[in-house]
PDB file with one MODEL, atoms N, CA, C and O in Angstrom:
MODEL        1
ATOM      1  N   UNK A   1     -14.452  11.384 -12.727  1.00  0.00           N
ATOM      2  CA  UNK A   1     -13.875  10.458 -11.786  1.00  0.00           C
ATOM      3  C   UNK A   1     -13.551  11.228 -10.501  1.00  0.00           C
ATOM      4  O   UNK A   1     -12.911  12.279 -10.510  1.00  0.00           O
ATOM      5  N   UNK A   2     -14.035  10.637  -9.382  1.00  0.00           N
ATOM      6  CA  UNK A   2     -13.580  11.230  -7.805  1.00  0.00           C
ATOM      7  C   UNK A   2     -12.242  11.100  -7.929  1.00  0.00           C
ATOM      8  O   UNK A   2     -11.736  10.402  -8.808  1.00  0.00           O
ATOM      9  N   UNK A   3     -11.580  11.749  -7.074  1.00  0.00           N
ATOM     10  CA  UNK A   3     -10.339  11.386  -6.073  1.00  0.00           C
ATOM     11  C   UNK A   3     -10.553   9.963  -5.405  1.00  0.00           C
ATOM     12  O   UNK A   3      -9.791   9.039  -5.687  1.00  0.00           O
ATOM     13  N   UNK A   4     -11.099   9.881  -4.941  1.00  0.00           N
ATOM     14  CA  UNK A   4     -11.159   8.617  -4.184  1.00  0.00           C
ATOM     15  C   UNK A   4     -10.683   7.285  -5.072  1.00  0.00           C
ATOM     16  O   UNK A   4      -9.790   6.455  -4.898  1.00  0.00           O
ATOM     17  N   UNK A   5     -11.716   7.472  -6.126  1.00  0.00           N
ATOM     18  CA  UNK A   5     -11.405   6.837  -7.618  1.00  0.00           C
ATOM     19  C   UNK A   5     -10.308   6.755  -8.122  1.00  0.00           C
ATOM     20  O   UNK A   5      -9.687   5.712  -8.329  1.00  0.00           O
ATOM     21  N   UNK A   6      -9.937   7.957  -8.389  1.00  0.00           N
ATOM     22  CA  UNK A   6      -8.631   7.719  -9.302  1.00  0.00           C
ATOM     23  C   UNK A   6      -7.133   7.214  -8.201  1.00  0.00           C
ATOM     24  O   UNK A   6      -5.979   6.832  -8.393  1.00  0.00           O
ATOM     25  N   UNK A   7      -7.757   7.416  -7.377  1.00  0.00           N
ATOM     26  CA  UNK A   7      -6.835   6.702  -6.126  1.00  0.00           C
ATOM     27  C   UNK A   7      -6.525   5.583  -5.971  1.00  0.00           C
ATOM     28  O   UNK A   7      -5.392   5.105  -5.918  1.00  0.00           O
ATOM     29  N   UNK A   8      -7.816   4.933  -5.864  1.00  0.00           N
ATOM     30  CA  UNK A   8      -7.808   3.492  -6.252  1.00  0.00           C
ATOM     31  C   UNK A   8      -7.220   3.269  -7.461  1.00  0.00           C
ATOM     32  O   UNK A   8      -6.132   2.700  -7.552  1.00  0.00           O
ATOM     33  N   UNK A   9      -7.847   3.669  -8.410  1.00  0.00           N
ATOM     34  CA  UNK A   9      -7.158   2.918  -9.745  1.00  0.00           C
ATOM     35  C   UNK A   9      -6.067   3.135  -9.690  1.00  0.00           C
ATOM     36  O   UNK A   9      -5.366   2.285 -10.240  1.00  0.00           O
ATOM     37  N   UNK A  10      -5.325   4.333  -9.031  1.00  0.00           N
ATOM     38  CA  UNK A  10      -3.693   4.503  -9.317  1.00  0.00           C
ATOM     39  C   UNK A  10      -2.821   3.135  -8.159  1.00  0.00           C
ATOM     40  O   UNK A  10      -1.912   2.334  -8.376  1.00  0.00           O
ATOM     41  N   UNK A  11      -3.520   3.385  -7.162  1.00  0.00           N
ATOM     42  CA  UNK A  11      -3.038   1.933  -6.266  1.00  0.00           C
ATOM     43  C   UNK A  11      -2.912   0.803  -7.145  1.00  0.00           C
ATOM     44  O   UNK A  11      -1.803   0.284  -7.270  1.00  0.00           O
ATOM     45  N   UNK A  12      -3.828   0.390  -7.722  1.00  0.00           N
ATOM     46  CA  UNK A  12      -4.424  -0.750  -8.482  1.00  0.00           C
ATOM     47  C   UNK A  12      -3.698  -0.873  -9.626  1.00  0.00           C
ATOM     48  O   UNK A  12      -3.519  -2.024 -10.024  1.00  0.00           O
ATOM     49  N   UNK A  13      -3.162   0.168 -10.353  1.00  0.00           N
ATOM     50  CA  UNK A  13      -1.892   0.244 -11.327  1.00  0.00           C
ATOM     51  C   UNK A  13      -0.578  -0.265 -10.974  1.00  0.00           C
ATOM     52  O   UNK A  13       0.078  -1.059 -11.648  1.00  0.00           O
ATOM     53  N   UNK A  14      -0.201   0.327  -9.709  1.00  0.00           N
ATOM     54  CA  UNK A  14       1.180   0.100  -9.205  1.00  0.00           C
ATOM     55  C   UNK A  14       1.267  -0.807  -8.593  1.00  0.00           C
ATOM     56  O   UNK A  14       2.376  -1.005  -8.098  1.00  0.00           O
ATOM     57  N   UNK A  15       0.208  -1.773  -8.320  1.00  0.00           N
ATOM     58  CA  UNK A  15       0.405  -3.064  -7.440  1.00  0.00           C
ATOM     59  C   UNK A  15       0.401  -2.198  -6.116  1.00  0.00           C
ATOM     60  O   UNK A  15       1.448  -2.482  -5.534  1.00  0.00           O
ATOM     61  N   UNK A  16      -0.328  -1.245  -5.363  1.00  0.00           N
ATOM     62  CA  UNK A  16      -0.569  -0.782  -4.148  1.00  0.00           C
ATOM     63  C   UNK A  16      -2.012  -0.830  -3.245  1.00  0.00           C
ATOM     64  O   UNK A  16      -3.078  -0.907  -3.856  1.00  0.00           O
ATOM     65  N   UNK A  17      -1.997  -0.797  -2.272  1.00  0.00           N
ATOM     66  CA  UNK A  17      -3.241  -0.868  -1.316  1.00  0.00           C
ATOM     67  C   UNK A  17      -3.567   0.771  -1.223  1.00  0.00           C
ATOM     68  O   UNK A  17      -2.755   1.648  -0.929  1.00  0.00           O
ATOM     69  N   UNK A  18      -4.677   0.902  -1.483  1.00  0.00           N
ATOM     70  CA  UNK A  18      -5.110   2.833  -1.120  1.00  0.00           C
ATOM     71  C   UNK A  18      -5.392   2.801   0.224  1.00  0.00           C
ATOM     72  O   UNK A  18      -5.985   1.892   0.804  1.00  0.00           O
ATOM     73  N   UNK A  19      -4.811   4.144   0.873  1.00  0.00           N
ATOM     74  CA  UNK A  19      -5.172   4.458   1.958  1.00  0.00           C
ATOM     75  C   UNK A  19      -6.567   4.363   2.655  1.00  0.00           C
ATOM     76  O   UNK A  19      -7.595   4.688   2.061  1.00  0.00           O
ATOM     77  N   UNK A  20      -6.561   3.978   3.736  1.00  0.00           N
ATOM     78  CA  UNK A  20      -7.466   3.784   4.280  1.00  0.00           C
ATOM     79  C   UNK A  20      -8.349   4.951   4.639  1.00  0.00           C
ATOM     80  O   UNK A  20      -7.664   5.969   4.541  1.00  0.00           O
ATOM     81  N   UNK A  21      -9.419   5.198   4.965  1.00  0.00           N
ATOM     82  CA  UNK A  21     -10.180   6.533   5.432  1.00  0.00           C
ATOM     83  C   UNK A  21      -9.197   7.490   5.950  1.00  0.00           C
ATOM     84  O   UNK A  21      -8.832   8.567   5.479  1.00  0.00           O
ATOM     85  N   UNK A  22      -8.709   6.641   7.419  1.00  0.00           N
ATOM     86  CA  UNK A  22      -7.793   7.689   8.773  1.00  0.00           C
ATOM     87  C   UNK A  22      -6.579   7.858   7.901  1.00  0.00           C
ATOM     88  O   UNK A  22      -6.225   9.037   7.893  1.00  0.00           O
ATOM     89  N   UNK A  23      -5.753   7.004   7.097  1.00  0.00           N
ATOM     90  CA  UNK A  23      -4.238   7.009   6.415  1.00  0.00           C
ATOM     91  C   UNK A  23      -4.690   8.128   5.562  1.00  0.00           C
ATOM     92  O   UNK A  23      -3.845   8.980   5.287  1.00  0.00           O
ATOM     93  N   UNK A  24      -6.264   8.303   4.955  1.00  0.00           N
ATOM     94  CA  UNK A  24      -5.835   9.854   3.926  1.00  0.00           C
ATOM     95  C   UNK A  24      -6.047  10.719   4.137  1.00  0.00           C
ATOM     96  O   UNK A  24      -5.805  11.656   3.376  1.00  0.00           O
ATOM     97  N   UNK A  25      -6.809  10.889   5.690  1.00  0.00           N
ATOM     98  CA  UNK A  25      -7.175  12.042   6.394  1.00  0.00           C
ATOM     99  C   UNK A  25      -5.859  12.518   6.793  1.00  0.00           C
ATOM    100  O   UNK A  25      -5.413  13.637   6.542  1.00  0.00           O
ATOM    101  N   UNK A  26      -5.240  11.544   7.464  1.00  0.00           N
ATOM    102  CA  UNK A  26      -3.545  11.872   7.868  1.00  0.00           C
ATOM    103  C   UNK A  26      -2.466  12.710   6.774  1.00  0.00           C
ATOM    104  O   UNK A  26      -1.653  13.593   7.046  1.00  0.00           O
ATOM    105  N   UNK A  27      -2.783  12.090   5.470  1.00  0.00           N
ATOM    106  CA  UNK A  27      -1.873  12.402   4.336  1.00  0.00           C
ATOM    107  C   UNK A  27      -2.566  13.281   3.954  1.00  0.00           C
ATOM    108  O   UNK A  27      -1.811  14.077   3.394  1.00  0.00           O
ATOM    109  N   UNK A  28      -3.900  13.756   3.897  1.00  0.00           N
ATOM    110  CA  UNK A  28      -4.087  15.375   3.281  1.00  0.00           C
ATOM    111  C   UNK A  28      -4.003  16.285   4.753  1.00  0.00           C
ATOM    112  O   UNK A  28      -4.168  17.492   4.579  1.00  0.00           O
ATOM    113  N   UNK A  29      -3.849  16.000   5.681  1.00  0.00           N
ATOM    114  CA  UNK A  29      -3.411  16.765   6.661  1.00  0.00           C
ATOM    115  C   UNK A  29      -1.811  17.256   6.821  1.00  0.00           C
ATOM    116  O   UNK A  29      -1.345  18.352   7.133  1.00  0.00           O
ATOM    117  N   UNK A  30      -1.150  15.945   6.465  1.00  0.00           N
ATOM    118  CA  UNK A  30       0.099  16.751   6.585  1.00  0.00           C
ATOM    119  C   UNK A  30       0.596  17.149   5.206  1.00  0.00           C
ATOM    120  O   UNK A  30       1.766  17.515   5.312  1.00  0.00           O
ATOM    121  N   UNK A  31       0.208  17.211   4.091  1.00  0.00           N
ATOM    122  CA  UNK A  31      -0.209  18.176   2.949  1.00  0.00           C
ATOM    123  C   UNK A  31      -0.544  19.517   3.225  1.00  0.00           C
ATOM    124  O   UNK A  31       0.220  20.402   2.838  1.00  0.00           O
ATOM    125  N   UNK A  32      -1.730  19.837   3.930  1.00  0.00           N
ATOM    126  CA  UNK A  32      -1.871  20.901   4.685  1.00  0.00           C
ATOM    127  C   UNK A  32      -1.232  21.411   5.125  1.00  0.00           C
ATOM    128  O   UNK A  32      -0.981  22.537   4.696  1.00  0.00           O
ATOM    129  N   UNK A  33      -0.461  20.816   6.444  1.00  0.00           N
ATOM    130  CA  UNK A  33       0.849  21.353   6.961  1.00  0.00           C
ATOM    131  C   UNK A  33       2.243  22.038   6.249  1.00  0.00           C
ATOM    132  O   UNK A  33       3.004  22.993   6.408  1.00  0.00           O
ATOM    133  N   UNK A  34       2.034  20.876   5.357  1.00  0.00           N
ATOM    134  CA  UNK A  34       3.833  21.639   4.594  1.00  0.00           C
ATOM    135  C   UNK A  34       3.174  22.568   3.336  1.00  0.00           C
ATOM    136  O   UNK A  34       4.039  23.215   2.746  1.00  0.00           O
ATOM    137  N   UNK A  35       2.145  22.703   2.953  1.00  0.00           N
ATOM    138  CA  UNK A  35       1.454  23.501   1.898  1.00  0.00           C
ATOM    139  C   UNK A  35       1.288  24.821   2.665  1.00  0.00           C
ATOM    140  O   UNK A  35       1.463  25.772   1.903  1.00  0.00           O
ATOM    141  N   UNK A  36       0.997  25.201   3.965  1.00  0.00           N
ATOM    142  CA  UNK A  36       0.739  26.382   4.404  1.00  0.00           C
ATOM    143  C   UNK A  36       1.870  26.952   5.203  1.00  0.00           C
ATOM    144  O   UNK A  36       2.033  28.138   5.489  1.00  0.00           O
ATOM    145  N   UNK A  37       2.617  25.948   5.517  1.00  0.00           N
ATOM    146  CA  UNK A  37       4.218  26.205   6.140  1.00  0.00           C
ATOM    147  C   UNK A  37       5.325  26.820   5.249  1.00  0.00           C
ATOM    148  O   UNK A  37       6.385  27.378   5.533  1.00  0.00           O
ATOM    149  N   UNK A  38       4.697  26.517   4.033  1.00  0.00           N
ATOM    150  CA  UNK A  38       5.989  26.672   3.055  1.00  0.00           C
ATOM    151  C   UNK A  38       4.863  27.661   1.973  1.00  0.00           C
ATOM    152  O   UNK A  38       4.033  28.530   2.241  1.00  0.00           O
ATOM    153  N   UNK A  39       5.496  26.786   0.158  1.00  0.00           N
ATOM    154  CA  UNK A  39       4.951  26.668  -0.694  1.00  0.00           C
ATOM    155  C   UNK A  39       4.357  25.685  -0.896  1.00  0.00           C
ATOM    156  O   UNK A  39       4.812  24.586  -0.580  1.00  0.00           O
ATOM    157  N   UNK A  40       2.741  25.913  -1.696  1.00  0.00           N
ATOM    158  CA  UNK A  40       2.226  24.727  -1.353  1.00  0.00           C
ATOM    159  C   UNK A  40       2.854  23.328  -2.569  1.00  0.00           C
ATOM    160  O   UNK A  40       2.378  22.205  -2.734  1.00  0.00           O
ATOM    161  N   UNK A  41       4.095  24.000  -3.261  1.00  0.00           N
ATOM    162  CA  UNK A  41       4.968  22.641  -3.920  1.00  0.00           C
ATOM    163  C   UNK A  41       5.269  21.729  -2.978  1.00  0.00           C
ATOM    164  O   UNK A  41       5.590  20.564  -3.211  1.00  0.00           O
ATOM    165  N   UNK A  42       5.151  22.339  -1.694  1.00  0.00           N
ATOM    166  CA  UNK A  42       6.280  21.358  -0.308  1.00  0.00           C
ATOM    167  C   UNK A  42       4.930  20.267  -0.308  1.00  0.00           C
ATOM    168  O   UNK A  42       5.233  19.124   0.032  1.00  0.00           O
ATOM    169  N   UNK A  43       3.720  20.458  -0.595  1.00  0.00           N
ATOM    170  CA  UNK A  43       3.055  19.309  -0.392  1.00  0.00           C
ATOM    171  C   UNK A  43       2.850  18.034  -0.468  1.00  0.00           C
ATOM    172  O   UNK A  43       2.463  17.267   0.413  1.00  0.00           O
ATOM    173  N   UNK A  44       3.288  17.706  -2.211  1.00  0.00           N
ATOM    174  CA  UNK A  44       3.488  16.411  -2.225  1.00  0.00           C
ATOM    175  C   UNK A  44       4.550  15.981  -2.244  1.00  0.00           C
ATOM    176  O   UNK A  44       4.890  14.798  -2.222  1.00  0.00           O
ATOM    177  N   UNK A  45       5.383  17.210  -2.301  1.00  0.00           N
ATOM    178  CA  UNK A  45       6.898  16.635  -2.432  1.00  0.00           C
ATOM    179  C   UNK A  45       6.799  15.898  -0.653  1.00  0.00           C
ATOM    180  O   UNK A  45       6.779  14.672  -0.759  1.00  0.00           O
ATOM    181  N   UNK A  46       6.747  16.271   0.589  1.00  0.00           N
ATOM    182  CA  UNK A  46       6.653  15.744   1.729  1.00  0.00           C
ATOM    183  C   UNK A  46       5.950  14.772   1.981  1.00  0.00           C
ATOM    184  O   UNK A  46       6.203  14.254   3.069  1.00  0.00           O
ATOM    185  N   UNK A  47       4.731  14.067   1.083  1.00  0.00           N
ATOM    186  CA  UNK A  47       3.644  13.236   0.696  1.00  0.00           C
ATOM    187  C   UNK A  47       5.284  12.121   0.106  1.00  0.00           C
ATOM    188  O   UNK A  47       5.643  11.097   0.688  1.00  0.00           O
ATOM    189  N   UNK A  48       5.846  12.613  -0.892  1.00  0.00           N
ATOM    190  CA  UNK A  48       6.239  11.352  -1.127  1.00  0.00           C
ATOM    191  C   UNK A  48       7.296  11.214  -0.395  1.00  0.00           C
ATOM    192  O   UNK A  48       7.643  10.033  -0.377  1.00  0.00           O
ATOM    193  N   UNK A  49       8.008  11.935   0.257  1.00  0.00           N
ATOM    194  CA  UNK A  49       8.957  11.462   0.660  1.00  0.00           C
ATOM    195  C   UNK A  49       8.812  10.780   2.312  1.00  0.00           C
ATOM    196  O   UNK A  49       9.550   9.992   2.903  1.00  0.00           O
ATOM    197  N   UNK A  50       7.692  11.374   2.686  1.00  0.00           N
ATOM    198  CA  UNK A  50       6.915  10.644   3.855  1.00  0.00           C
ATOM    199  C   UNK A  50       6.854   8.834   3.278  1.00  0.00           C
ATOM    200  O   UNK A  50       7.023   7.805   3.932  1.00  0.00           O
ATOM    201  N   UNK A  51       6.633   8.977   2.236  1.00  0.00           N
ATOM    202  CA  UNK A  51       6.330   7.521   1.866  1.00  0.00           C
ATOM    203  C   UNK A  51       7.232   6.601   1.582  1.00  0.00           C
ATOM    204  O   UNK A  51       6.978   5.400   1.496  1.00  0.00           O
ATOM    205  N   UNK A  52       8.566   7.221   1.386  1.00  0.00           N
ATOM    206  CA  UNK A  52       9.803   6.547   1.387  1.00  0.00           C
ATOM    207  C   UNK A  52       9.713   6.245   2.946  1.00  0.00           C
ATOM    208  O   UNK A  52      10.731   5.555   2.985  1.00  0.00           O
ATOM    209  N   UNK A  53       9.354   6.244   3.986  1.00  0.00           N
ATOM    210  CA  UNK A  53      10.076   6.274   5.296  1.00  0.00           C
ATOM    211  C   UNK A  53       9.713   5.036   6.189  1.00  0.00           C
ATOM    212  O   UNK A  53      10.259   4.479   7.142  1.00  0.00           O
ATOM    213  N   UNK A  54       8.089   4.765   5.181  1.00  0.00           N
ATOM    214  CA  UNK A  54       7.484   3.816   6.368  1.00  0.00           C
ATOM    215  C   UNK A  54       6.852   4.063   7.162  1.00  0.00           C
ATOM    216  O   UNK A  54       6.016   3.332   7.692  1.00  0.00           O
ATOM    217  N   UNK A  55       7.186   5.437   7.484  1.00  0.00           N
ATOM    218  CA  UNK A  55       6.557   5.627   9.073  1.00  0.00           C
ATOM    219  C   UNK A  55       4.992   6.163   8.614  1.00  0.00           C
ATOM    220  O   UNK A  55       4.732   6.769   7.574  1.00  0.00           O
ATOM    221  N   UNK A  56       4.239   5.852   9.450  1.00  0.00           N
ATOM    222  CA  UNK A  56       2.543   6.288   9.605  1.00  0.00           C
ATOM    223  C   UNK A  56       2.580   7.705   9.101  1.00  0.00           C
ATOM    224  O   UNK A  56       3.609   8.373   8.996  1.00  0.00           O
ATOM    225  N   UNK A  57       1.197   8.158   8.758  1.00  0.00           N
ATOM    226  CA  UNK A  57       1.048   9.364   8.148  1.00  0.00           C
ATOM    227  C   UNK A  57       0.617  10.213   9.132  1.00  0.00           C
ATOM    228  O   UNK A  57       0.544  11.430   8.962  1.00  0.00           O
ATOM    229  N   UNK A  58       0.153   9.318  10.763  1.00  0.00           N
ATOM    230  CA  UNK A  58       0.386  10.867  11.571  1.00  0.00           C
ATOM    231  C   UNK A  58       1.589  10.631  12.492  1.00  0.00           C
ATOM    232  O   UNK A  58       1.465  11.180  13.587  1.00  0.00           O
ATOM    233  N   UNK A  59       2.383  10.150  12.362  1.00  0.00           N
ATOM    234  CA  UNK A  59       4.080  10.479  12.724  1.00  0.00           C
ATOM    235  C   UNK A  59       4.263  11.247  11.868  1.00  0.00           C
ATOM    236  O   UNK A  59       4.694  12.332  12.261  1.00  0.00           O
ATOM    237  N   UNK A  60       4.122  11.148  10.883  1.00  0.00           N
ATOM    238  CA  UNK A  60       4.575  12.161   9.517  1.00  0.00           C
ATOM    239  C   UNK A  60       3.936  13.381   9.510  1.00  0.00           C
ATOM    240  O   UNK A  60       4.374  14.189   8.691  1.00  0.00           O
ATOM    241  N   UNK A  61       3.001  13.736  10.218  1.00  0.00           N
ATOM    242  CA  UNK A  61       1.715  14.671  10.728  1.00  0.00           C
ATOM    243  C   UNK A  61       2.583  15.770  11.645  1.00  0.00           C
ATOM    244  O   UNK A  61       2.777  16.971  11.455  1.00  0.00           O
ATOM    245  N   UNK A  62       3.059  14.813  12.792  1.00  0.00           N
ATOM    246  CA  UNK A  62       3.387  15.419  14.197  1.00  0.00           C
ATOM    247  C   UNK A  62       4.532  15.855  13.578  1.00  0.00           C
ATOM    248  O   UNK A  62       4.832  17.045  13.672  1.00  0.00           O
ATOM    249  N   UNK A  63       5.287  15.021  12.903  1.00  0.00           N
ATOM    250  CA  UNK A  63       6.741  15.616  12.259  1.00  0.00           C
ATOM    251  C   UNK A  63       6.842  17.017  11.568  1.00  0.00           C
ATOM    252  O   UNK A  63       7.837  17.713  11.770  1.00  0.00           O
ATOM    253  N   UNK A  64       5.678  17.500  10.640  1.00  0.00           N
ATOM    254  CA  UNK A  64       6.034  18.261  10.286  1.00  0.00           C
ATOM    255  C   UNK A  64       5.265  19.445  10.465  1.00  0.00           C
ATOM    256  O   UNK A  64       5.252  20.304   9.583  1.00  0.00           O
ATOM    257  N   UNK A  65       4.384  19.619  11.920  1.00  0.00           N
ATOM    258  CA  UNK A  65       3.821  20.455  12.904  1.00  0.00           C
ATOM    259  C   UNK A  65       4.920  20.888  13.427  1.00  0.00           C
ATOM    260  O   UNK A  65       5.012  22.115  13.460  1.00  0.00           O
ATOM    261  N   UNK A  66       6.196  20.015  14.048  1.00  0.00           N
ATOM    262  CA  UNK A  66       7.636  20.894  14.616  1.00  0.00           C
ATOM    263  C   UNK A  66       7.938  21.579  13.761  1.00  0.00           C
ATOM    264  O   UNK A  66       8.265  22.710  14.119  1.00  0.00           O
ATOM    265  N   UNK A  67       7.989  21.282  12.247  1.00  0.00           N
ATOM    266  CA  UNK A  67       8.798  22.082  11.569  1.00  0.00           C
ATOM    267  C   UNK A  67       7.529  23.705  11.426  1.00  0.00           C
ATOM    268  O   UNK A  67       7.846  24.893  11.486  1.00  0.00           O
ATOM    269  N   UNK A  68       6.507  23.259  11.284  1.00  0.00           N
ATOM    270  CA  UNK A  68       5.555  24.594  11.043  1.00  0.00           C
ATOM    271  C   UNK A  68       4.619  24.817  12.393  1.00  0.00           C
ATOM    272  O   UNK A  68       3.397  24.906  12.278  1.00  0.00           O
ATOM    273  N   UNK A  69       5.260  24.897  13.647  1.00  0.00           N
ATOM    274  CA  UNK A  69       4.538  24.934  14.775  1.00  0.00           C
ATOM    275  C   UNK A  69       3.152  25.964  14.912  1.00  0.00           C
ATOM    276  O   UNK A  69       2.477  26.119  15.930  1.00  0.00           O
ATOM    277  N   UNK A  70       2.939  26.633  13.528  1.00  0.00           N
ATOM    278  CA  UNK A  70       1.665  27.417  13.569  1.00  0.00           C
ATOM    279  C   UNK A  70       0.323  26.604  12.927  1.00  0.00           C
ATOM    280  O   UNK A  70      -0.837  26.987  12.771  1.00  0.00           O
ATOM    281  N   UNK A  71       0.789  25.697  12.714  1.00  0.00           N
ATOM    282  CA  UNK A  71      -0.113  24.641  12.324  1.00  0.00           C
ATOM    283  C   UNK A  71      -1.284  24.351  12.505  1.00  0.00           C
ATOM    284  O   UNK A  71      -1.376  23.777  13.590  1.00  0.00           O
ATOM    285  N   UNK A  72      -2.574  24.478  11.837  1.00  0.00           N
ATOM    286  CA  UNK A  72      -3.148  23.686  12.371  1.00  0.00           C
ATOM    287  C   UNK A  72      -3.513  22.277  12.038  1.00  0.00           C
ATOM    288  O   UNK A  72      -3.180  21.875  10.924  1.00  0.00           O
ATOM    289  N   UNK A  73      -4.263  21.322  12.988  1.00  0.00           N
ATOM    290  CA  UNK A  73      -4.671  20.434  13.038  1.00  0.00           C
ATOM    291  C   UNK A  73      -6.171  20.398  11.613  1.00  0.00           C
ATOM    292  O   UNK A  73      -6.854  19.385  11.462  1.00  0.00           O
TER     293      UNK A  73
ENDMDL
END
């Protein structure tokens, strides 16, 4: 099974919509960010708590480029 796959089906479990192309490019980007800023535990832990917030996944992007300004894109 892809990622992509088991993505869906996990959406599809919880009563959720899967990210769109740009929404998971955004969310494994700022994965990236707090994974190479930190430990890469900070990854999904910031993945979910990004997701408590509401806010878009590249607000959540730019957000946590301040915190690891060596970042890349």
């Amino acid at each position: 099974m892809t990622a992509e796959e088991w993505v869906r089906r996990f959406a599809a479990e919880v009563g959720a919509q899967p990210p769109s192309d740009e929404e998971l490019d955004q969310i494994l980007k700022l994965a990236a960010i707090a994974a190479h800023g930190s430990e890469r535990t900070a990854a999904p832990v910031a993945c979910w708590i990004g997701g408590q917030t509401g806010r878009s996944a590249g607000s959540l992007r730019e957000i946590a480029k301040g915190i690891s300004p060596a970042a890349d894109d």
